[in-house]
C-alpha positions as CSV (number, residue, x, y, z in Angstrom):
1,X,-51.2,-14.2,-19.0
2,X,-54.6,-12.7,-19.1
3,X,-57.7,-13.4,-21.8
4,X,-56.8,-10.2,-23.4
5,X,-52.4,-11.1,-23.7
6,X,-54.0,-14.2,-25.1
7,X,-56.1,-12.7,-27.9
8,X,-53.4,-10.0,-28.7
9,X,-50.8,-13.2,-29.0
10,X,-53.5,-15.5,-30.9
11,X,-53.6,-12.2,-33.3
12,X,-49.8,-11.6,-34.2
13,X,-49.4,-15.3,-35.0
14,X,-52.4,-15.7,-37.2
15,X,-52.4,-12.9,-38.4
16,X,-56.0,-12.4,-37.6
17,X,-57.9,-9.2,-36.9
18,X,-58.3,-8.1,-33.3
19,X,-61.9,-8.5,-33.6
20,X,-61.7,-12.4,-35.1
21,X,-59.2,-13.3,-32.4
22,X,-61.4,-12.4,-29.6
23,X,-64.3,-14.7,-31.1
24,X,-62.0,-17.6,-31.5
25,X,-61.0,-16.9,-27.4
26,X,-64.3,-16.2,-26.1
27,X,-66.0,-18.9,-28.3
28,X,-62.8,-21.4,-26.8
29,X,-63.7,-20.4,-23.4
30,X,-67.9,-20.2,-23.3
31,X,-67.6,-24.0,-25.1
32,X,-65.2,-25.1,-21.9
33,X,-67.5,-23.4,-19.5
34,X,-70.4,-25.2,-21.0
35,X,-68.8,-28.3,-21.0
36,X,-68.4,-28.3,-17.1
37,X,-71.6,-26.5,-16.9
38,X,-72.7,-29.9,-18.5
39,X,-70.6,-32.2,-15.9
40,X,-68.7,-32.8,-19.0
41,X,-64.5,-33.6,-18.5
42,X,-62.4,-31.2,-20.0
43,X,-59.2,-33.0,-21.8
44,X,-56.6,-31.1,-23.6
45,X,-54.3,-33.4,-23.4
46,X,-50.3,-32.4,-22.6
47,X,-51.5,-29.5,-21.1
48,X,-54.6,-30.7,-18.5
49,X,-57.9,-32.3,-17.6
50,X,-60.5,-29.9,-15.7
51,X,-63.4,-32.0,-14.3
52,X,-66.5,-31.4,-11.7
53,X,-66.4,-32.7,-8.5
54,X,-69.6,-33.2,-6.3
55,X,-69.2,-32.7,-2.7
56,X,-72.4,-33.8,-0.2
57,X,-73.1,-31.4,2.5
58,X,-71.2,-31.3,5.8
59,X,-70.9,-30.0,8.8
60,X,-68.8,-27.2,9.1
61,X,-67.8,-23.9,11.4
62,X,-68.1,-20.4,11.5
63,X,-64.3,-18.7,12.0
64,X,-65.6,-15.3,13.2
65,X,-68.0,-17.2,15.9
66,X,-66.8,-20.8,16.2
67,X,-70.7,-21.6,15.9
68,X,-71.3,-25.1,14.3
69,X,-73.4,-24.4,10.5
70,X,-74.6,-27.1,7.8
71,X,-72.7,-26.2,4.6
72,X,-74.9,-27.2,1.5
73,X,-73.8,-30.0,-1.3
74,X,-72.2,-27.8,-3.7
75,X,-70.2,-28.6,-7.2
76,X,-66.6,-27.2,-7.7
77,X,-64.3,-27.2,-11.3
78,X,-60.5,-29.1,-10.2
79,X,-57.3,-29.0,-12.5
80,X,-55.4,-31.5,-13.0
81,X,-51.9,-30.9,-14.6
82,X,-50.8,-33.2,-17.5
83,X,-47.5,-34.5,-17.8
84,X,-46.1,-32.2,-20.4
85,X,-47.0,-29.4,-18.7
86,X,-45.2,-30.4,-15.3
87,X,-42.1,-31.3,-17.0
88,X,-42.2,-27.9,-18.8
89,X,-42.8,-26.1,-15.7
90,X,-40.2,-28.1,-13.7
91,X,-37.7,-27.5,-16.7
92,X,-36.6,-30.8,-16.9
């Protein structure tokens, strides 16, 4: 499902304009995006948790070359699936 299947979805079951339904998605998204901006944890729960993990700087290697390069600390956003939403997807 893309951004735009969600706002055309969020728009037949609310009934609200196309215009209205795209605020309520982008606003949903920029607030989630700020929240990990933040190192804020993301909870919604049944469906998932999105946090930020820290990772120091290491050592790693070039494929193209095989020459050894220091790879700076860097932050990355991780998922984590609630139960709910495994069970759903595993249709049990």
């Amino acid at each position: 499902m893309t951004k735009t299947e969600l706002i055309e979805t969020l728009r037949k079951e609310t009934g609200l304009r196309k215009t209205k339904a795209t605020e309520v998605v982008e606003l949903f998204f920029d607030e989630l995006s700020n929240a990990l901006a933040a190192g804020d944890r993301v909870e919604i729960r049944g469906l998932c948790s999105i946090f930020v993990k820290d990772y120091g700087d290491y050592a790693g290697r070039n494929p193209k070359t095989g020459e050894s390069i220091q790879v700076g600390p860097k932050k990355l956003p991780c998922f984590r699936c609630g139960k709910e939403l495994k069970e759903r997807v595993d249709h049990k």
